[in-house]
C-alpha positions as CSV (number, residue, x, y, z in Angstrom):
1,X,12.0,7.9,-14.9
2,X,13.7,7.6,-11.9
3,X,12.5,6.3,-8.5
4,X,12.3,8.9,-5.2
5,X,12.0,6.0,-2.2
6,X,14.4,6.3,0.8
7,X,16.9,3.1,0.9
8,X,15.3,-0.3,1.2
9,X,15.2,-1.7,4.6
10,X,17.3,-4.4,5.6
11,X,17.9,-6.2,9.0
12,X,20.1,-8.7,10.3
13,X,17.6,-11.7,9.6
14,X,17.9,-14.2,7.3
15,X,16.4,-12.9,4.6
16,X,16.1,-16.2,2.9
17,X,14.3,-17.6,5.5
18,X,10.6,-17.7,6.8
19,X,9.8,-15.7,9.7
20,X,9.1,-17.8,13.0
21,X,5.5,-18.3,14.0
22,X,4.3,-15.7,16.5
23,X,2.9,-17.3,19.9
24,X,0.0,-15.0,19.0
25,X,-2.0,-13.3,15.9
26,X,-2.2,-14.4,12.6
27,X,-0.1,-17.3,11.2
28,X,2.7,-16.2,9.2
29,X,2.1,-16.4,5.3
30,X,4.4,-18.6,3.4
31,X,7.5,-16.7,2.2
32,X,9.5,-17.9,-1.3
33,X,13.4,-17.4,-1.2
34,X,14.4,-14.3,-3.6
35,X,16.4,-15.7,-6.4
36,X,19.3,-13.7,-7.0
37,X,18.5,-13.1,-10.2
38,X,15.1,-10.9,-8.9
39,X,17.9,-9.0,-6.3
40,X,19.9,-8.5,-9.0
41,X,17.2,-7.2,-11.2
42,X,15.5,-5.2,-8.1
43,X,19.7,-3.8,-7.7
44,X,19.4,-2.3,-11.3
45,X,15.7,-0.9,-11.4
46,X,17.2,0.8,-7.7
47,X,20.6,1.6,-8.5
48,X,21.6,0.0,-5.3
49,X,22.1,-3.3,-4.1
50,X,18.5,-4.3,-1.7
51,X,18.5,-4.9,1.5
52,X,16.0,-6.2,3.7
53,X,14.1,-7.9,1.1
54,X,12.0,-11.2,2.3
55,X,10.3,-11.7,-1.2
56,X,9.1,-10.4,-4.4
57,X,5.6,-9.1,-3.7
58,X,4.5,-8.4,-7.0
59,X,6.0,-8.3,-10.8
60,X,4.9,-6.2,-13.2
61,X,3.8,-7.7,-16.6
62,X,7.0,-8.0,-18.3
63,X,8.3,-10.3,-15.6
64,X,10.3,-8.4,-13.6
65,X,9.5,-7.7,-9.7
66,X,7.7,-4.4,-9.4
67,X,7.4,-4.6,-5.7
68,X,9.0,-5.8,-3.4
69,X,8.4,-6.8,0.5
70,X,11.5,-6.2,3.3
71,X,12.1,-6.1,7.1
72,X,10.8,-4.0,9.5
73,X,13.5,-3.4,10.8
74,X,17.2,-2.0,9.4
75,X,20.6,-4.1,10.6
76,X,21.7,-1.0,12.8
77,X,18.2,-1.6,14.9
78,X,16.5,1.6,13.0
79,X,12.8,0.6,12.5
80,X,11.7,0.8,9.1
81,X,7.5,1.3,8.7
82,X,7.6,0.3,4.4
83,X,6.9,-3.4,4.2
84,X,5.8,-2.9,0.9
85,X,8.2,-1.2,-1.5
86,X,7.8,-0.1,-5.3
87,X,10.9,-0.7,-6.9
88,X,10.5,-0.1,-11.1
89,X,11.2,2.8,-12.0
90,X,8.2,3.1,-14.4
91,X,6.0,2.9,-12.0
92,X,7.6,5.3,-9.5
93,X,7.8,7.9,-11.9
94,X,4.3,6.8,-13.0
95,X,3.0,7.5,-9.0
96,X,5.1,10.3,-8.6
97,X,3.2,12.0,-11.7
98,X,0.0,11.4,-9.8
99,X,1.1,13.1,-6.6
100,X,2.7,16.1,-8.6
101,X,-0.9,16.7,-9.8
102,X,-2.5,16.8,-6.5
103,X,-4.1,13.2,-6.5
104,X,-2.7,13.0,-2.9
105,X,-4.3,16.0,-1.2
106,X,-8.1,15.3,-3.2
107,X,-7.5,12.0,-1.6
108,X,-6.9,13.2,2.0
109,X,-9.8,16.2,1.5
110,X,-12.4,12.6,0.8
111,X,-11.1,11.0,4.0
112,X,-12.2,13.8,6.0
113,X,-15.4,13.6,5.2
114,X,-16.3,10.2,3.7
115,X,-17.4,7.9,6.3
116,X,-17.4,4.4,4.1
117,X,-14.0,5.5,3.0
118,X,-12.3,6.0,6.4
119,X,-13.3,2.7,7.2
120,X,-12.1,1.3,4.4
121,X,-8.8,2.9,4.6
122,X,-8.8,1.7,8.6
123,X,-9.1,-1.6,7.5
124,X,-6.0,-1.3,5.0
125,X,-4.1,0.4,7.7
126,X,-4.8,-2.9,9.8
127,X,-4.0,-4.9,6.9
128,X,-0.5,-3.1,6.6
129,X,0.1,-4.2,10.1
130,X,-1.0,-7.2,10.3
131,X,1.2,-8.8,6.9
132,X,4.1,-6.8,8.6
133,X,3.9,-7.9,12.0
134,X,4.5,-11.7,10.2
135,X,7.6,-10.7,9.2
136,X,9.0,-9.4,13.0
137,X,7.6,-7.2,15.7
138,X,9.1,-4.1,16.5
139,X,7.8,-2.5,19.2
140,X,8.8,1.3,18.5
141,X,6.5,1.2,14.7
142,X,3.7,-0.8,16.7
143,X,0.6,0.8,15.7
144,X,2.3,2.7,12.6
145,X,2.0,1.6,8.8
146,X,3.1,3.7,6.2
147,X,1.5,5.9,3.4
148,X,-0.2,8.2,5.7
149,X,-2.5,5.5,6.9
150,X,-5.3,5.5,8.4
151,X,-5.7,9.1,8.2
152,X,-4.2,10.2,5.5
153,X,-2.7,10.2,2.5
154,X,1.3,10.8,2.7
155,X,2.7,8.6,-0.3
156,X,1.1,7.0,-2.5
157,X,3.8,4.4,-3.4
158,X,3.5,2.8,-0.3
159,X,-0.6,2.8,-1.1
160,X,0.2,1.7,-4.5
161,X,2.9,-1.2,-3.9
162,X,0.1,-2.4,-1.2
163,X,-2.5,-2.7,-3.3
164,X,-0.1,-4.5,-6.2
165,X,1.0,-6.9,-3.5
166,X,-2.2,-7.8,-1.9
167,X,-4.8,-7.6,-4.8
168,X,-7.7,-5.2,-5.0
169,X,-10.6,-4.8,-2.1
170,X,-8.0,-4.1,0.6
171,X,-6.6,-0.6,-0.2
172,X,-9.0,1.6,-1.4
173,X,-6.7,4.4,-2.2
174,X,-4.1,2.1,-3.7
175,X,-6.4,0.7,-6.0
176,X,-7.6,4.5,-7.4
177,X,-4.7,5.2,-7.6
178,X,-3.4,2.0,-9.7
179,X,-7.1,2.4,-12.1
180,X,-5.9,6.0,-12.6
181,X,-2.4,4.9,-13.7
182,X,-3.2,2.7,-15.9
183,X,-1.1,0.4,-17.8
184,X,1.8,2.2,-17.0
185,X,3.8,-1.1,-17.9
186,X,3.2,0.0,-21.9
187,X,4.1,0.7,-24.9
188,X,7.6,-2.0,-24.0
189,X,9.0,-3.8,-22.0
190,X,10.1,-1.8,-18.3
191,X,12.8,-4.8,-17.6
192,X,15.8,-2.6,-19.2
193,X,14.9,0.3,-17.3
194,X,17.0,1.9,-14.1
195,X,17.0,4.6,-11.4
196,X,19.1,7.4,-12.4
């Protein structure tokens, strides 16, 4: 399977190092240094050296990072939205699969007309903004997350890397679309695995 994301984001901070404490908003969240071997294994699942990445957000089973969270912002100043990036290429293919068979639009069709669920997804959108806005503020994205949110669905492997990185209860459409994927880890081992 291979994986269909744009280029990771990168930016000319440190990537090794914690962001700065804003003046105001939420305290930044501690931030572990990426071990090369994790770039080097995120490099191989990609087919592309990473850029931009502040920390593995989540691994898949086997080990090996599955997500992965970067900048907001790219080293020539282009803002980049995706803080939360899926990077094996099992589960790309896996989420590309579901959008193929129209998981995407039935989602979208519910937000339009499910109350609870609009709320729910509002609350992810500000979730999205808030963990991003720990990492750097970039005033042209203010306001925008990714995936579509909060109105609707657009890609569900920025809903799905969300949900893996922050657990379930915060993105309601990441985590349908995660229970209807899954153990897409399975039958072996996804570490050996690249982007074509």
């Amino acid at each position: 399977m291979t994986a269909d994301h744009p280029a990771l984001a990168a930016d000319s901070v440190d990537p090794l190092r914690a962001p700065e404490p804003h003046d105001e908003g939420p305290a930044p969240e501690p931030v572990t240094p990426v071990a090369a071997s994790d770039l080097e294994a995120v490099a191989r699942q990609l087919g592309r050296e990473p850029r931009g990445v502040v920390e593995v957000a989540h691994r898949c089973p086997c080990g090996a990072p599955d997500v992965v969270r970067t900048l907001p912002r790219l080293p020539d100043g282009t803002p980049f939205p995706t803080s939360f990036y899926a990077t094996c290429p099992r589960l790309t293919g896996a989420v590309s699969t579901l959008e193929n068979e129209g998981v995407m639009a039935a989602m979208s069709a519910r937000l339009s007309t499910d109350e609870a669920l609009q709320a729910r997804y509002a609350a992810a959108h500000a979730d999205y903004l808030t963990r991003r806005s720990q990492l750097g503020d970039v005033p042209e994205i203010e306001g925008i997350s990714a995936g579509g949110m909060p109105n609707r669905v657009k890609c569900l492997h920025v809903l799905v890397a969300h949900a893996l990185a922050v657990g379930p209860g915060i993105n309601p459409l990441g985590d349908e679309a995660l229970a209807l994927l899954g153990t897409w880890w399975e039958p072996t081992s996804c570490c050996g695995e690249v982007a074509s």
